[in-house]
N, CA, C and O atoms as a printed pandas DataFrame, in Angstrom:
     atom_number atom_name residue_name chain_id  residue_number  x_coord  y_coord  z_coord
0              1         N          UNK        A               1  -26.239   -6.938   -4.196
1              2        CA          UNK        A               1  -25.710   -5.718   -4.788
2              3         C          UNK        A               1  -24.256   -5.966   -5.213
3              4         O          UNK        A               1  -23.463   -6.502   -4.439
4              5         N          UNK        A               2  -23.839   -5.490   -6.707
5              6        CA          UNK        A               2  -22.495   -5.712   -6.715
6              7         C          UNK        A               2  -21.732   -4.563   -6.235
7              8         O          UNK        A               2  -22.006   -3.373   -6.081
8              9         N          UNK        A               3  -20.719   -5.260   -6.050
9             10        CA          UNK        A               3  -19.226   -4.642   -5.418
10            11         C          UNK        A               3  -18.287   -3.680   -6.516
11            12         O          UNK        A               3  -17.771   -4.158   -7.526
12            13         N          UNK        A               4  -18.163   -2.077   -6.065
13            14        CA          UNK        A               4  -17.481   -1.443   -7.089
14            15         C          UNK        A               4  -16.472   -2.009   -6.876
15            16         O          UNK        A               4  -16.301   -2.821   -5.967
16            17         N          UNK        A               5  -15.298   -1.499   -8.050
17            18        CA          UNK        A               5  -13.992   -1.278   -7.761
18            19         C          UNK        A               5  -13.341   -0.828   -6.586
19            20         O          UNK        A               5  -12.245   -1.146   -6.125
20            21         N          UNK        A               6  -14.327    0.082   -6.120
21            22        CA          UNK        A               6  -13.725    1.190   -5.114
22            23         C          UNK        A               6  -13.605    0.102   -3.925
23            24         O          UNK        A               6  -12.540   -0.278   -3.439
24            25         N          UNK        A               7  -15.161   -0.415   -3.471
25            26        CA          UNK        A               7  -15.057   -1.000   -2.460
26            27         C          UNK        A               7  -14.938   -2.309   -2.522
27            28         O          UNK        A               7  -15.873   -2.896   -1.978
28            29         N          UNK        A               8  -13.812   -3.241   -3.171
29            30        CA          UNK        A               8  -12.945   -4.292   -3.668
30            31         C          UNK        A               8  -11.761   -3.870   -3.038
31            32         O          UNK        A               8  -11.112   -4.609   -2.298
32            33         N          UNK        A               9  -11.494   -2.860   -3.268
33            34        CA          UNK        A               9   -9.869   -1.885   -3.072
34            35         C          UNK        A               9  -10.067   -1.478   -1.838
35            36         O          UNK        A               9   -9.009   -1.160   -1.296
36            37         N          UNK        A              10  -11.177   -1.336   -1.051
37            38        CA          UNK        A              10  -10.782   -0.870    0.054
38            39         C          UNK        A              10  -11.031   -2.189    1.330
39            40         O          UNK        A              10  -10.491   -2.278    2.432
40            41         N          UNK        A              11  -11.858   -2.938    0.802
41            42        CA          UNK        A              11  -12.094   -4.581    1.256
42            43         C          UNK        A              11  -10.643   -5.121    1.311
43            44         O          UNK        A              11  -10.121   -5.408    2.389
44            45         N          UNK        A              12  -10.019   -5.250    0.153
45            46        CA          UNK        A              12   -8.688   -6.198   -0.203
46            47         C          UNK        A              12   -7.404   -4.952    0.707
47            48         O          UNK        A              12   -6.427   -5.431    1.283
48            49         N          UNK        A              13   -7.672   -3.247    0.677
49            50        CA          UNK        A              13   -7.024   -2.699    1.622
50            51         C          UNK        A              13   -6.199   -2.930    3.329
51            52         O          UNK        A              13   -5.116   -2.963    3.913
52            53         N          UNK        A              14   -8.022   -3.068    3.531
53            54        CA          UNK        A              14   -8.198   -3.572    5.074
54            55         C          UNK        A              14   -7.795   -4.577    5.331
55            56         O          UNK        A              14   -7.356   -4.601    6.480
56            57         N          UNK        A              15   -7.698   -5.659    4.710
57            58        CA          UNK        A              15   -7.590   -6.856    5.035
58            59         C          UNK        A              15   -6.209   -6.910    5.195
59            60         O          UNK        A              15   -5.773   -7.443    6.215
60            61         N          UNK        A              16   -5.097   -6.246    3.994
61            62        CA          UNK        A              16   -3.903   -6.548    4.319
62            63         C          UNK        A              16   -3.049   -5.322    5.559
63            64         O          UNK        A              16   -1.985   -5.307    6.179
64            65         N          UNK        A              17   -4.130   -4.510    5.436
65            66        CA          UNK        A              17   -3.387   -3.449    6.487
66            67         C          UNK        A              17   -3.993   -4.161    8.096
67            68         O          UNK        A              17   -3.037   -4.108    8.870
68            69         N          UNK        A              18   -4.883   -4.607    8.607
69            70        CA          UNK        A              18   -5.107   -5.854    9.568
70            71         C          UNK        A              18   -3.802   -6.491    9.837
71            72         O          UNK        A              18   -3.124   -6.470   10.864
72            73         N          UNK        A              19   -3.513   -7.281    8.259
73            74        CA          UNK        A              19   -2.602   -8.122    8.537
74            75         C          UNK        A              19   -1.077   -7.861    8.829
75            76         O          UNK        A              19   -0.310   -8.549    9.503
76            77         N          UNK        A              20   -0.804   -6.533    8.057
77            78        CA          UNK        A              20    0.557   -5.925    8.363
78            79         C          UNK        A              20    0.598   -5.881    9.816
79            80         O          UNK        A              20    1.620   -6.368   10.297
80            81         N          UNK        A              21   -0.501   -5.287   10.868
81            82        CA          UNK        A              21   -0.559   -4.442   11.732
82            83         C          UNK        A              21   -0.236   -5.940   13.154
83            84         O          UNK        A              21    0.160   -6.001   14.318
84            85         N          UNK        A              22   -0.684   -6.824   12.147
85            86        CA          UNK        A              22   -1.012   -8.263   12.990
86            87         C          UNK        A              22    0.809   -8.230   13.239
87            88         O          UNK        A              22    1.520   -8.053   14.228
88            89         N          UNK        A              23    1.039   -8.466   11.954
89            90        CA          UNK        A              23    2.507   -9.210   11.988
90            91         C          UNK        A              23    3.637   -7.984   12.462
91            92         O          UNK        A              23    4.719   -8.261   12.979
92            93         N          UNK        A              24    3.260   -6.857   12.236
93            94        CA          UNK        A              24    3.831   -5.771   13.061
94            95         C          UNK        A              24    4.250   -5.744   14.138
95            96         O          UNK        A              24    5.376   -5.612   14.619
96            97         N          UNK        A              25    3.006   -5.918   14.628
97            98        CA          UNK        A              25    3.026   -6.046   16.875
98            99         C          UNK        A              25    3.143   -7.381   17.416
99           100         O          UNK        A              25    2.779   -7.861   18.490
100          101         N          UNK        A              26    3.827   -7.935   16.263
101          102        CA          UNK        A              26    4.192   -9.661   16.329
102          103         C          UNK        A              26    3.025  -10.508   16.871
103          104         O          UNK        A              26    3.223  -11.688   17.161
104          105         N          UNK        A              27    1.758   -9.910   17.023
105          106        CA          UNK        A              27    0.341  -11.127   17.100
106          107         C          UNK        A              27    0.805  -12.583   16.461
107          108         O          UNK        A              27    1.064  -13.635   17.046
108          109         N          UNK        A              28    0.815  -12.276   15.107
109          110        CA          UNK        A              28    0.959  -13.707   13.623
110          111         C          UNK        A              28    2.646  -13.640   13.564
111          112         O          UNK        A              28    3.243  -12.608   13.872
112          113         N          UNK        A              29    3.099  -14.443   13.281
113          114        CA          UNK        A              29    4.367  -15.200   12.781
114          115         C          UNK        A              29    3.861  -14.470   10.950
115          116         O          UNK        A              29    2.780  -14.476   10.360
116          117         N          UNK        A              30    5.440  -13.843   10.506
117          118        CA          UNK        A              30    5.852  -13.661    9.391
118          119         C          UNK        A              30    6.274  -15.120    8.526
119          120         O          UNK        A              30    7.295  -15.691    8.910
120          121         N          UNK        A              31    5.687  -15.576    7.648
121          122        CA          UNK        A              31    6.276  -16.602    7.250
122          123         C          UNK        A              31    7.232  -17.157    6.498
123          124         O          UNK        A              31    7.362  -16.861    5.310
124          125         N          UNK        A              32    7.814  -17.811    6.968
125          126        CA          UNK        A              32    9.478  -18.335    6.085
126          127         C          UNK        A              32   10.186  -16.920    6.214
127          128         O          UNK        A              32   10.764  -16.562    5.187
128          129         N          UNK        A              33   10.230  -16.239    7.065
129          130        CA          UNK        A              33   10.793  -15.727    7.707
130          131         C          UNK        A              33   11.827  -15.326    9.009
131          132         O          UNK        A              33   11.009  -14.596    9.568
132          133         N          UNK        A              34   12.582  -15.287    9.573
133          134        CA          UNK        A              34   13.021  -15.107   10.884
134          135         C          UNK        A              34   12.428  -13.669   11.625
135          136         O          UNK        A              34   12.418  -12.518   11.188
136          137         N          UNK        A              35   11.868  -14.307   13.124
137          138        CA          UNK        A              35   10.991  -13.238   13.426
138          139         C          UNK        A              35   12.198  -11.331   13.722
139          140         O          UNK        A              35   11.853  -10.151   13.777
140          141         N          UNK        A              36   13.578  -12.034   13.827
141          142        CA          UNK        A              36   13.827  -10.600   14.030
142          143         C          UNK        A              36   14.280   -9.973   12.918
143          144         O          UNK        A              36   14.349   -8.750   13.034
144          145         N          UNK        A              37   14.800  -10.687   11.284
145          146        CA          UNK        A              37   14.771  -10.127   10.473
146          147         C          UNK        A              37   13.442   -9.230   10.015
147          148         O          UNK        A              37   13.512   -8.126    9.473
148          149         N          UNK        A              38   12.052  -10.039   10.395
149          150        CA          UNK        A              38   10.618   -9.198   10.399
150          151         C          UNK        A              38   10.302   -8.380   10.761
151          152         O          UNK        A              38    9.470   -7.641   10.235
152          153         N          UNK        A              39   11.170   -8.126   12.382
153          154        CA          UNK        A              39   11.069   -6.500   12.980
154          155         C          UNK        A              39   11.377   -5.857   12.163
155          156         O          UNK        A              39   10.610   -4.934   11.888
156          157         N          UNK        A              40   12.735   -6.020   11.301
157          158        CA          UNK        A              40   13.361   -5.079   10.555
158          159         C          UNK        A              40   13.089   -4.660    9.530
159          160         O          UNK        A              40   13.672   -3.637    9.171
160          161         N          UNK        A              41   12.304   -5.149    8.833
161          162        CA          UNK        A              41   11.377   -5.489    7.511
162          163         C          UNK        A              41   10.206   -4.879    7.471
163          164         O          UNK        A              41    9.864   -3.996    6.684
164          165         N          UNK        A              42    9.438   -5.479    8.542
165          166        CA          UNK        A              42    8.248   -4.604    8.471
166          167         C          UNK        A              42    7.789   -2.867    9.219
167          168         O          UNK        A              42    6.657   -2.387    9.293
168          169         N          UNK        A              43    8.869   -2.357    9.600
169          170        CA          UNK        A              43    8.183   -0.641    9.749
170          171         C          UNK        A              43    8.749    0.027    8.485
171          172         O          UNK        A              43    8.309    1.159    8.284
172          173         N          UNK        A              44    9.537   -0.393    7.692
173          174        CA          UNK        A              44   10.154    0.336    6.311
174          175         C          UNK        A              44    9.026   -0.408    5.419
175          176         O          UNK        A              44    8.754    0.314    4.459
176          177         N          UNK        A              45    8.265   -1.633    5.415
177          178        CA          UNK        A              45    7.632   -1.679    3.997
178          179         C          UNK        A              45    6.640   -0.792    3.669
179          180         O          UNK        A              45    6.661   -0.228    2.575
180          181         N          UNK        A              46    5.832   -0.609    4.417
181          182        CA          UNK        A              46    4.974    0.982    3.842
182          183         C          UNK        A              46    5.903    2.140    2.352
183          184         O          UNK        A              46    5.645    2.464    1.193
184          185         N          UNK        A              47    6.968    2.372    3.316
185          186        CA          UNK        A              47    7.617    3.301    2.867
186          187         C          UNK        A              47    7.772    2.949    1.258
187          188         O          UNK        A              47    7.293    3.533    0.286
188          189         N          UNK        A              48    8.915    1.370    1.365
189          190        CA          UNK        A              48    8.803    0.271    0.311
190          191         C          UNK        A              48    7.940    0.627   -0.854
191          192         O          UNK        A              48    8.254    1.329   -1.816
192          193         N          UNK        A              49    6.572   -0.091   -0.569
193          194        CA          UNK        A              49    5.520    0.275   -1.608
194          195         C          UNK        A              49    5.223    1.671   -1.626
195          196         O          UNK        A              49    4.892    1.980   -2.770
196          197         N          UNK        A              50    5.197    2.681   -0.820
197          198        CA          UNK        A              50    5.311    4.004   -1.569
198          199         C          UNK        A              50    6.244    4.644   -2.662
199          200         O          UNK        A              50    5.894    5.579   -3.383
200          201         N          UNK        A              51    7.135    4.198   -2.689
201          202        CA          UNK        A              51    8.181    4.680   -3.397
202          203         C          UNK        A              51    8.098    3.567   -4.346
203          204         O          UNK        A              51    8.399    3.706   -5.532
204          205         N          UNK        A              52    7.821    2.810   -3.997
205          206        CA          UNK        A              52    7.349    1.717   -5.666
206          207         C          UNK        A              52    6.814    2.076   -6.207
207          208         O          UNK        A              52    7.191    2.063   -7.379
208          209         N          UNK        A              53    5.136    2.880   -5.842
209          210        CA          UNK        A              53    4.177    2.597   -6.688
210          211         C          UNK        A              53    4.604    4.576   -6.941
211          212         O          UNK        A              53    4.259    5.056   -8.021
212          213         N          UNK        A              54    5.094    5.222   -6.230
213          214        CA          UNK        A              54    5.648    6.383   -7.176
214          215         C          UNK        A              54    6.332    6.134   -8.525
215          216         O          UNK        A              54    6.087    6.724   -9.577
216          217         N          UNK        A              55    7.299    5.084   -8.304
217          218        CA          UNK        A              55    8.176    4.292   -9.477
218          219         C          UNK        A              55    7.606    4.547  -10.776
219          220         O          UNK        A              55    7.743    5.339  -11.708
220          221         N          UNK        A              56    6.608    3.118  -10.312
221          222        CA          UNK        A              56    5.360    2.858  -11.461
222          223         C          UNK        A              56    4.861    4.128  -11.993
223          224         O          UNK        A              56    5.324    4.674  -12.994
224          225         N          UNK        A              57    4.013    4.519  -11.364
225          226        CA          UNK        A              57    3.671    5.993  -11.956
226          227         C          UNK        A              57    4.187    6.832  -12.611
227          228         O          UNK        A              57    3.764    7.177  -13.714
228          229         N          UNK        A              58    5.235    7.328  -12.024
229          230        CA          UNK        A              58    6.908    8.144  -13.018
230          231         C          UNK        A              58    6.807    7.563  -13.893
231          232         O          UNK        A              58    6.621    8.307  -14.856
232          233         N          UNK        A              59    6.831    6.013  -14.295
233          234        CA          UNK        A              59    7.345    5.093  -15.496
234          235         C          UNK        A              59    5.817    5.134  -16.540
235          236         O          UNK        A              59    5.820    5.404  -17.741
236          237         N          UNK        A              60    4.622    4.801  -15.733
237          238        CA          UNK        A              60    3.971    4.454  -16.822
238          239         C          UNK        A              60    3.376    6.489  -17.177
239          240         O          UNK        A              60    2.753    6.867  -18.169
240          241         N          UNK        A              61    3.587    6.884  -16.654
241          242        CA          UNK        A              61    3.245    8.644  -17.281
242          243         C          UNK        A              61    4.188    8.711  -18.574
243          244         O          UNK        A              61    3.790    8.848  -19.731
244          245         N          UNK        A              62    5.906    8.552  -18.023
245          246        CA          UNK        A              62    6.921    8.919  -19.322
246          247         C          UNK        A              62    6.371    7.609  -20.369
247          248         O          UNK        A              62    6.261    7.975  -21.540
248          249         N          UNK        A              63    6.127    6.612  -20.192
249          250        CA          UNK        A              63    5.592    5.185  -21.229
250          251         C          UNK        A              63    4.692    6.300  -21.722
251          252         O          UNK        A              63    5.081    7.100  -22.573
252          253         N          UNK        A              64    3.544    6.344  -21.206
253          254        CA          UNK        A              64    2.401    7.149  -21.976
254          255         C          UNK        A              64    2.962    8.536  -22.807
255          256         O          UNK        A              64    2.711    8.703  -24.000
256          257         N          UNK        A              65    3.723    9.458  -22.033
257          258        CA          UNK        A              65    3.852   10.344  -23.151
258          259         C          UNK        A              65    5.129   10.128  -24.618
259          260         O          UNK        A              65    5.290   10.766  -25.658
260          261         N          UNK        A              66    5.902    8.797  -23.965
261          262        CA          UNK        A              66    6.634    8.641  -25.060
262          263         C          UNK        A              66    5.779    8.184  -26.322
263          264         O          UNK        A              66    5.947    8.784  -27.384
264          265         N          UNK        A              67    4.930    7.210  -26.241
265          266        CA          UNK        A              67    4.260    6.460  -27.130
266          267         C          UNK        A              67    3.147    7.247  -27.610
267          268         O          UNK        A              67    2.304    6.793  -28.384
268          269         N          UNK        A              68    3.142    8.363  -27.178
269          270        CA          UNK        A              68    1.555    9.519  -27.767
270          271         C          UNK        A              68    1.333    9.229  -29.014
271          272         O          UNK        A              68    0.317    8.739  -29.507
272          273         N          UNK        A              69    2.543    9.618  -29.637
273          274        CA          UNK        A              69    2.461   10.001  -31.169
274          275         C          UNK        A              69    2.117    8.825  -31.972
275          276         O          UNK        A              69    1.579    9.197  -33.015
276          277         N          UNK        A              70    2.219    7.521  -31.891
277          278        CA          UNK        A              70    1.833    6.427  -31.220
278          279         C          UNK        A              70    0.566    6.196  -31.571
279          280         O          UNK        A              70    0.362    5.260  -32.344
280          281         N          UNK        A              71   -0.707    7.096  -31.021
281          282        CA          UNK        A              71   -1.399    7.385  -31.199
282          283         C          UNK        A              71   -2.672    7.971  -31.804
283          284         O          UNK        A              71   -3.661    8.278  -31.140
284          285         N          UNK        A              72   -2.523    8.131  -33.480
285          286        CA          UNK        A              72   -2.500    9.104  -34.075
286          287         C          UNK        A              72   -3.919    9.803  -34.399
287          288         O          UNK        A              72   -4.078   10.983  -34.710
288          289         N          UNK        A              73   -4.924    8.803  -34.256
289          290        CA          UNK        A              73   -6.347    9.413  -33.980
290          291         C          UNK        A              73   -6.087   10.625  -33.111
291          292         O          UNK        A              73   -6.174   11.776  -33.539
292          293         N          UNK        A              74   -5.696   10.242  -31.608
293          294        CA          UNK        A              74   -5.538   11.464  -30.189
294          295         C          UNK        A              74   -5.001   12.376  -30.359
295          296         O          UNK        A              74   -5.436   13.455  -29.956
296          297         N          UNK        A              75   -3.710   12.233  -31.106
297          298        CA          UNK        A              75   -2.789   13.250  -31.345
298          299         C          UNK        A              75   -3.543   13.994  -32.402
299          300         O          UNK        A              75   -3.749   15.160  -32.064
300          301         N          UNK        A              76   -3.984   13.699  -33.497
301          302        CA          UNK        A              76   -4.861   15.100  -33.894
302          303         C          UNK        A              76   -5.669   15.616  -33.669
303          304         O          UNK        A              76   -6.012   16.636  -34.267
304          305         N          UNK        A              77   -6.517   14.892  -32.343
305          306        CA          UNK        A              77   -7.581   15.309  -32.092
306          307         C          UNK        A              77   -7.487   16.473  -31.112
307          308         O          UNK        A              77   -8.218   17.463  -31.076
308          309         N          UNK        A              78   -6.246   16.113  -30.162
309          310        CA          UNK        A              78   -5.937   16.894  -29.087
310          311         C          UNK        A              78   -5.149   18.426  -29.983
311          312         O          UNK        A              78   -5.443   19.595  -29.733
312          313         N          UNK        A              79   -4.063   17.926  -31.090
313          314        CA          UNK        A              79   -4.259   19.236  -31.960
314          315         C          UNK        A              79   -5.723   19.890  -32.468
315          316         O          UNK        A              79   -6.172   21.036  -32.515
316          317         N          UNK        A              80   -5.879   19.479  -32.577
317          318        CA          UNK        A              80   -7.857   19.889  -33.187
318          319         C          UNK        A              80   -7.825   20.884  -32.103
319          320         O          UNK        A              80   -7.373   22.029  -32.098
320          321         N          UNK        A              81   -8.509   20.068  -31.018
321          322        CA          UNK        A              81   -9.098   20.580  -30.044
322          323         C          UNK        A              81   -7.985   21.920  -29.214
323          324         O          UNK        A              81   -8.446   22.645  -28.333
324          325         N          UNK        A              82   -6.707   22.018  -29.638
325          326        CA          UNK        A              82   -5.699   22.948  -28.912
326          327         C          UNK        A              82   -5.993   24.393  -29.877
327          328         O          UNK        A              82   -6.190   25.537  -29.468
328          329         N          UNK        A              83   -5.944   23.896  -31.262
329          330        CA          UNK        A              83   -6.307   24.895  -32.254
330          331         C          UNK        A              83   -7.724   26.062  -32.046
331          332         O          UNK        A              83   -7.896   27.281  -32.063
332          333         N          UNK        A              84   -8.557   24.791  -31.847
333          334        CA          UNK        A              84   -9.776   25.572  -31.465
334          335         C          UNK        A              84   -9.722   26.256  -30.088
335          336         O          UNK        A              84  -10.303   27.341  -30.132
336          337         N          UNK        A              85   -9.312   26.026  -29.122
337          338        CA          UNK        A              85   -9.139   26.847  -27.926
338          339         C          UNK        A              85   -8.565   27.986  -28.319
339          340         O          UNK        A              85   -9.126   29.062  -28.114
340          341         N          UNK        A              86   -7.265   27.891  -28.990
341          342        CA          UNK        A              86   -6.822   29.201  -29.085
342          343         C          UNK        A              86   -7.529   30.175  -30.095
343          344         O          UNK        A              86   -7.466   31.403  -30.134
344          345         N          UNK        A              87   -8.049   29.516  -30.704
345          346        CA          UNK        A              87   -9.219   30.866  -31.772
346          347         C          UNK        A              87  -10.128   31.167  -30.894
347          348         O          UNK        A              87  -10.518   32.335  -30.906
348          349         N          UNK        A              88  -10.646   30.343  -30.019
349          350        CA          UNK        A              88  -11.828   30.832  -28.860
350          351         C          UNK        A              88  -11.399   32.095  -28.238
351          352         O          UNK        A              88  -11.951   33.195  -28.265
352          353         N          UNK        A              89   -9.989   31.613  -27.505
353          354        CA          UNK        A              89   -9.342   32.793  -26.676
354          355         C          UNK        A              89   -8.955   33.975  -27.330
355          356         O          UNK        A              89   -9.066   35.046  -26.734
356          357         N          UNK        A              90   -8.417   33.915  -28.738
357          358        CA          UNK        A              90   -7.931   35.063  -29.449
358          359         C          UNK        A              90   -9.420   35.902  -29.638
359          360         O          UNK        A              90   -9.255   37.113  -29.491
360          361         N          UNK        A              91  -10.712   35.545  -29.907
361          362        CA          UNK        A              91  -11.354   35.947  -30.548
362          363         C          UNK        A              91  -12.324   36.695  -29.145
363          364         O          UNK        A              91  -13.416   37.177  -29.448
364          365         N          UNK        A              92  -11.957   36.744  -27.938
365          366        CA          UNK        A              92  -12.093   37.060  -26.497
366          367         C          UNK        A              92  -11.019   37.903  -26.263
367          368         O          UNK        A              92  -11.237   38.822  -25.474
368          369         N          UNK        A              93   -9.765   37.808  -26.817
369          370        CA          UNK        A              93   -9.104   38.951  -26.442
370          371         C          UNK        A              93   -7.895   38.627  -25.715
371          372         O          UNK        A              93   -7.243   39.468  -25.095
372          373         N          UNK        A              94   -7.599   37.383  -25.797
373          374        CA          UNK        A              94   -6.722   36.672  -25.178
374          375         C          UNK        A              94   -5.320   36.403  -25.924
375          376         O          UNK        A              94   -5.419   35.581  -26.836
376          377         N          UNK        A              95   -4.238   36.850  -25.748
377          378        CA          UNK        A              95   -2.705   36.720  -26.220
378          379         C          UNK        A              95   -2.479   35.276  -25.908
379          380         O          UNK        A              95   -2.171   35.083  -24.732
380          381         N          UNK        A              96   -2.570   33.998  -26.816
381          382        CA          UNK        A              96   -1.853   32.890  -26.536
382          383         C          UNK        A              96   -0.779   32.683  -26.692
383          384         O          UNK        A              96   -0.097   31.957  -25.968
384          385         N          UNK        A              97   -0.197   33.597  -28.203
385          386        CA          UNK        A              97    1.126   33.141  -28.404
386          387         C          UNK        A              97    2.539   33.802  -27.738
387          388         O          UNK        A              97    3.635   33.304  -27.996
């Protein structure tokens, strides 16, 4: 049976959250590392990649809406499709503007 995406991501998950948890409670040696710079290192990296991959996200959302127009099939289509909503709603009784 093949392997989704999903459970690739949660395979390749486990494996490194294992391994954080290893080198955490000092089980494994951090490598090319010094083990007490590693104490210090590893209870903030969680945090680390959270606020990274918020980063990313912030960045590639404003990338995406800067470059819309960019776009120009979408962009009229999504006008198309905004136009027609609001004749739907007006014609129901609905104040859009």
């Amino acid at each position: 049976m093949a392997m989704t995406r999903a459970k690739r991501l949660a395979l390749w998950a486990s494996i490194f959250s294992v391994l954080y948890f290893l080198a955490l409670f000092s089980y494994i040696p951090v490598l090319f590392v010094d083990a007490e710079t590693a104490q210090q290192i590893l209870p903030v990296m969680p945090w680390w990649l959270l606020v990274s991959f918020g980063s990313y996200a912030l960045w590639s959302l404003g990338h995406g809406l800067y470059t819309f127009r960019e776009c120009t099939d979408a962009y009229e289509e999504l006008l198309k499709e905004i136009t027609e909503a609001k004749t739907e709603l007006r014609v129901k009784g609905v104040s859009v503007d």
